[in-house]
C-alpha positions as CSV (number, residue, x, y, z in Angstrom):
1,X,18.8,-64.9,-17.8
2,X,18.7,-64.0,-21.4
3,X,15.5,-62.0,-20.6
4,X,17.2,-60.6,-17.2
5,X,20.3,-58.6,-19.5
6,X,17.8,-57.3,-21.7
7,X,15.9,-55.7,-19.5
8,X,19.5,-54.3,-18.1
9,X,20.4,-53.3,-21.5
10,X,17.3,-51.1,-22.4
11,X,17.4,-49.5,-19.0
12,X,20.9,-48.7,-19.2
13,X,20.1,-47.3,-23.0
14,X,17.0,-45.1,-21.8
15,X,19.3,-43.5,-18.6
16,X,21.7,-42.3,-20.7
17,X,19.2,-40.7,-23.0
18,X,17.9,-39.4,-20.5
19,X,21.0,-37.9,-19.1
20,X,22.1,-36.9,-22.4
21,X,18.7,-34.9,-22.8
22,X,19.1,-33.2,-19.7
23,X,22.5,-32.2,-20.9
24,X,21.2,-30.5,-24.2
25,X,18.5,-28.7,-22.4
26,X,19.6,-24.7,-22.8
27,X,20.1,-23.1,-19.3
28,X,17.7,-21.5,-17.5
29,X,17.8,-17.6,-17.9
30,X,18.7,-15.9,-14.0
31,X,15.8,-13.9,-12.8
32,X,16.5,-10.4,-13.2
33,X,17.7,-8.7,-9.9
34,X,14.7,-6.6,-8.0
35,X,16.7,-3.0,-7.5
36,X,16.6,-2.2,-3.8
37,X,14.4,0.9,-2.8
38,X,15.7,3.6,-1.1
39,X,13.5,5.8,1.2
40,X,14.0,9.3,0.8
41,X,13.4,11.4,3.7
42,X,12.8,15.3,3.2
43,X,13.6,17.2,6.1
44,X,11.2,20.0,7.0
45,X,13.0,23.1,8.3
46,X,10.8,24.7,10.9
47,X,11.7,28.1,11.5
48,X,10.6,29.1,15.1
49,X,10.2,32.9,15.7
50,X,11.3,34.5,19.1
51,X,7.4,35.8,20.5
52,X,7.1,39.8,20.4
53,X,4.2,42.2,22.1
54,X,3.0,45.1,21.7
55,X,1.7,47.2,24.7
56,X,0.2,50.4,24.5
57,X,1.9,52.7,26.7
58,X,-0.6,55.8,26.2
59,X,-3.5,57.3,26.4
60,X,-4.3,54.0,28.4
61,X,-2.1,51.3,29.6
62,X,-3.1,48.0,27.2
63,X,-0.6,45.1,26.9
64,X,-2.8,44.0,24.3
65,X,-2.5,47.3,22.3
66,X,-6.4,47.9,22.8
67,X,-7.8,51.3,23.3
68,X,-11.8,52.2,23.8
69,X,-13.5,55.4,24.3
70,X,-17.7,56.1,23.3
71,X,-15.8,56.9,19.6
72,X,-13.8,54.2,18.6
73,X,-12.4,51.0,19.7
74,X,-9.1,50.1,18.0
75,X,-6.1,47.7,18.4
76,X,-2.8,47.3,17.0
77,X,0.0,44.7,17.0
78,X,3.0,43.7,15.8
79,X,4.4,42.2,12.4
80,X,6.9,39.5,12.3
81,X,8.8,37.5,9.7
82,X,12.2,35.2,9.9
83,X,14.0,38.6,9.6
84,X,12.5,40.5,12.2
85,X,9.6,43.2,13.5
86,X,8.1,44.4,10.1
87,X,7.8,48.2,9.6
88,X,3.9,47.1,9.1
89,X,1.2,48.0,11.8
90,X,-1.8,45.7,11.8
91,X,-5.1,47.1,13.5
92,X,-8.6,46.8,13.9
93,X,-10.8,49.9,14.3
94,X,-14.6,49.7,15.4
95,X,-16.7,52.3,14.9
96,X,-18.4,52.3,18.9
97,X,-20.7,55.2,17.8
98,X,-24.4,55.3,16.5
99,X,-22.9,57.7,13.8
100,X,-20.5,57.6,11.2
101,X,-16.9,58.2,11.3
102,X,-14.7,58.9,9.3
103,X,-10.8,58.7,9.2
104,X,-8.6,61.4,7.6
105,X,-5.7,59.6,6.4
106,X,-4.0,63.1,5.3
107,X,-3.8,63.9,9.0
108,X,-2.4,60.4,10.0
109,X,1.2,60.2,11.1
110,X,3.8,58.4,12.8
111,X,7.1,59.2,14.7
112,X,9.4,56.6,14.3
113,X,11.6,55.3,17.5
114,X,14.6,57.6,16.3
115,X,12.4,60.4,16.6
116,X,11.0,61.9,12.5
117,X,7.6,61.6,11.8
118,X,6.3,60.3,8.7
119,X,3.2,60.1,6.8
120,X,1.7,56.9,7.2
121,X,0.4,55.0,4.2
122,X,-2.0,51.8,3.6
123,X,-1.5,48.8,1.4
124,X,-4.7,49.6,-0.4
125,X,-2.6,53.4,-1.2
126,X,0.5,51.6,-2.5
127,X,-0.8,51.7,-6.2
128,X,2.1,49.4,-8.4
129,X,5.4,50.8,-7.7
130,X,4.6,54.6,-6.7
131,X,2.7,55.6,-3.5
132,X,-0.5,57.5,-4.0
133,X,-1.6,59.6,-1.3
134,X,-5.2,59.5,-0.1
135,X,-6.9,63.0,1.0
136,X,-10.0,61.3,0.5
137,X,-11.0,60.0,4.2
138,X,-12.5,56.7,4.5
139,X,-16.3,56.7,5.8
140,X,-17.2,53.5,8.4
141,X,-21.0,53.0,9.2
142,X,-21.9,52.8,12.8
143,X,-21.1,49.4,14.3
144,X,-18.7,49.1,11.1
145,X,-15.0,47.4,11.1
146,X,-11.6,48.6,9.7
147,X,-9.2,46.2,8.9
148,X,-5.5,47.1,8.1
149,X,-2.2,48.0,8.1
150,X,0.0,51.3,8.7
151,X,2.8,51.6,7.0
152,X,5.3,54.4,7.7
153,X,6.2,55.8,3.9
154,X,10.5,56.1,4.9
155,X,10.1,52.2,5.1
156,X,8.5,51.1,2.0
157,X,11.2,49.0,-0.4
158,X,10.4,49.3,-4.0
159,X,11.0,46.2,-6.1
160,X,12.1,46.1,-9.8
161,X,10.0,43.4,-10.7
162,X,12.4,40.5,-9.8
163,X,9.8,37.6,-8.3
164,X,10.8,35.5,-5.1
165,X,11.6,31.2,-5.5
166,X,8.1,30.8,-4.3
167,X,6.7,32.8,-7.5
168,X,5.7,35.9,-5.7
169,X,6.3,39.2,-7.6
170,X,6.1,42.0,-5.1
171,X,5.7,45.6,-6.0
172,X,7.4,46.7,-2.5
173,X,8.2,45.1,0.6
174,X,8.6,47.1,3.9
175,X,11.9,47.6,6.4
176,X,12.7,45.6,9.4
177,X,14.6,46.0,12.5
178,X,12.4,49.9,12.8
179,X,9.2,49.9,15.2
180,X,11.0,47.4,17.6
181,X,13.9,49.9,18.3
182,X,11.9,52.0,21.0
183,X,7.9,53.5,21.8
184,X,6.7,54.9,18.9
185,X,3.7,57.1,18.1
186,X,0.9,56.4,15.9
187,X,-1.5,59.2,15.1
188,X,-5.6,58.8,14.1
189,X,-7.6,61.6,13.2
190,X,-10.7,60.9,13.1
191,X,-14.3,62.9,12.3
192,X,-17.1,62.5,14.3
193,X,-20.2,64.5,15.1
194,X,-20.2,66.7,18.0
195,X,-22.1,67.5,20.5
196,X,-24.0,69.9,18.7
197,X,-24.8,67.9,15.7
198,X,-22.1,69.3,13.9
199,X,-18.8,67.5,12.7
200,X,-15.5,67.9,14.4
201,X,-12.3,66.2,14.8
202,X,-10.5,64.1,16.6
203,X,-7.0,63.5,16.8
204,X,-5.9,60.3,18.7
205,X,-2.2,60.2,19.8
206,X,-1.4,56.5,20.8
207,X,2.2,55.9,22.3
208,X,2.9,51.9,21.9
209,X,6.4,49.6,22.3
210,X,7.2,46.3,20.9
211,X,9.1,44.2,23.5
């Protein structure tokens, strides 16, 4: 029996230092919080642009804008941006001949839908912020391409050096809300040999509309 409430005693003395240990043990620190994470969505605008053409109207019907004679073959269409028609006239020109050609930009025009005729002027002759005339025509090897733009002269914008948000610092930008107005005229003079073996020109009158 003796033995019995010793055994009772010590285990009674080692649970309550055992409890009493527990009790001085510091708390446990609370795992810090995980911050939620938000998905950001970035909405794309997508700027859909009402579909122009451009049809030739004269010397040839073309709804594709595309003339051809035993000279030249050339084609033209329209410019757009999310403010409208450009006053900018893409075109290809082929040289169809087994001679060269050359293209007198002096003689070059176009009469605008309200009815004045301009000279007509090239990105490569818009020179910083001034427009430089070319009398000097342009020479395209037989079989040879053209590539570029008309640009009536009434319709260039000057900048003043004041760049766009996308970092773009334009020298001049063109008018919009012009060529689509009405049929317009764009005229080409071109030199080619004759006949004869001598060189003559050619001046090409093409009546077109953008619809």
């Amino acid at each position: 029996m003796e033995d019995l409430g010793k055994i009772l005693i010590m285990a009674a003395v080692l649970g309550a230092l055992l409890l009493g240990g527990l009790a001085l043990q510091p708390p446990k620190a609370a795992a810090p919080e995980t911050p939620a994470v938000t998905e950001t969505k970035t909405e794309t605008k997508t700027i859909v642009l009402p579909q122009v053409s451009l049809e030739m109207l004269d010397p040839a019907y073309s709804e594709k804008g595309v003339y051809e004679d035993d000279t030249i073959r050339i084609s033209f269409k329209a410019s757009q941006t999310e403010k409208g028609v450009e006053s900018r006239l893409p075109f290809w020109f082929h040289n169809m001949s087994k001679d060269v050609v050359a293209v007198l930009w002096d003689r070059c025009s176009m009469q605008l839908p309200a009815g004045n005729t301009v000279n007509i002027t090239t990105d490569d002759q818009l020179n910083g912020a001034y427009y430089v005339p070319s009398s000097t025509p342009l020479s395209i090897a037989p079989c040879g391409d053209l590539f570029g733009t008309l640009i009536p002269v009434s319709e260039v914008c000057w900048f003043d050096g004041t760049c766009t948000d996308d970092g773009d610092c334009p020298s001049y930008t063109t008018s919009t809300g012009v060529l689509d107005k009405g049929p317009f005229l764009v005229v080409f003079a071109v030199e080619k040999s004759s006949e004869c073996g001598t060189r003559e020109i050619k001046h090409y009158t093409f009546r077109l509309v953008i619809r």
